[in-house]
C-alpha positions in Angstrom: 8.4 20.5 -13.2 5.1 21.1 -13.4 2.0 19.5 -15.9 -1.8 20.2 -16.6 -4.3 17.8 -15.9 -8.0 18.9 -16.8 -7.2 22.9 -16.8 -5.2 22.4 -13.1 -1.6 22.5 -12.8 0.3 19.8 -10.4 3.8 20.3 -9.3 5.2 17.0 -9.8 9.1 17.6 -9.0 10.5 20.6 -7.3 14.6 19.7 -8.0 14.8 18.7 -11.5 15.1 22.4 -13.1 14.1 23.4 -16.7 14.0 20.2 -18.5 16.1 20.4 -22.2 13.9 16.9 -22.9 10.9 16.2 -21.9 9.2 13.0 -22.7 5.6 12.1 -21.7 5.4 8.3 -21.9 4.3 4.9 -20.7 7.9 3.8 -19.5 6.9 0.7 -17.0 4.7 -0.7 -19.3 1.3 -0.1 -16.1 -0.5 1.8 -19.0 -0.2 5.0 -17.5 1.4 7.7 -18.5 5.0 8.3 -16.8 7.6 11.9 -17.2 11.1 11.8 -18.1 12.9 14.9 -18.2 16.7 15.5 -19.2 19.2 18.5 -18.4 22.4 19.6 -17.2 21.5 17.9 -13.5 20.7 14.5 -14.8 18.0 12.2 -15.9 14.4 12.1 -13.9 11.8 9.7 -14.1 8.4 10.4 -12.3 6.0 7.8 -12.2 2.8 7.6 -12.2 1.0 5.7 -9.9 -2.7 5.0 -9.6 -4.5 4.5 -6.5 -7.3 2.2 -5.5 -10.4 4.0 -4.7 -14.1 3.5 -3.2 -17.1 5.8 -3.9 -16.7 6.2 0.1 -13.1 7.2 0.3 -13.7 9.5 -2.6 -16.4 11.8 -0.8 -14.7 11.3 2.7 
């Protein structure tokens, strides 16, 4: 499954297939946007998670 984010794609999930449903949607309730796709293998969820960052850790 794969999603663009500012004009890049990001492979998010390499096992999940086509996806019948897709749904784009805060689903934990952390504010950020989470995936859930449905087919014929199942139900996925990918969360989102955000990470903490410095200006330091940033530009290495």
């Amino acid at each position: 499954m794969r999603y663009a984010c500012f004009g890049k794609s990001n492979q998010v999930d390499d096992n999940s297939d086509v996806g019948l449903q897709v749904i784009v949607e805060d689903v934990d309730g952390d504010g950020l946007p989470d995936i859930v796709v449905s087919n014929k293998k199942g139900v996925f969820f990918t969360r989102q998670v955000a990470r903490k960052w410095t200006v330091n850790s940033y530009l290495w």
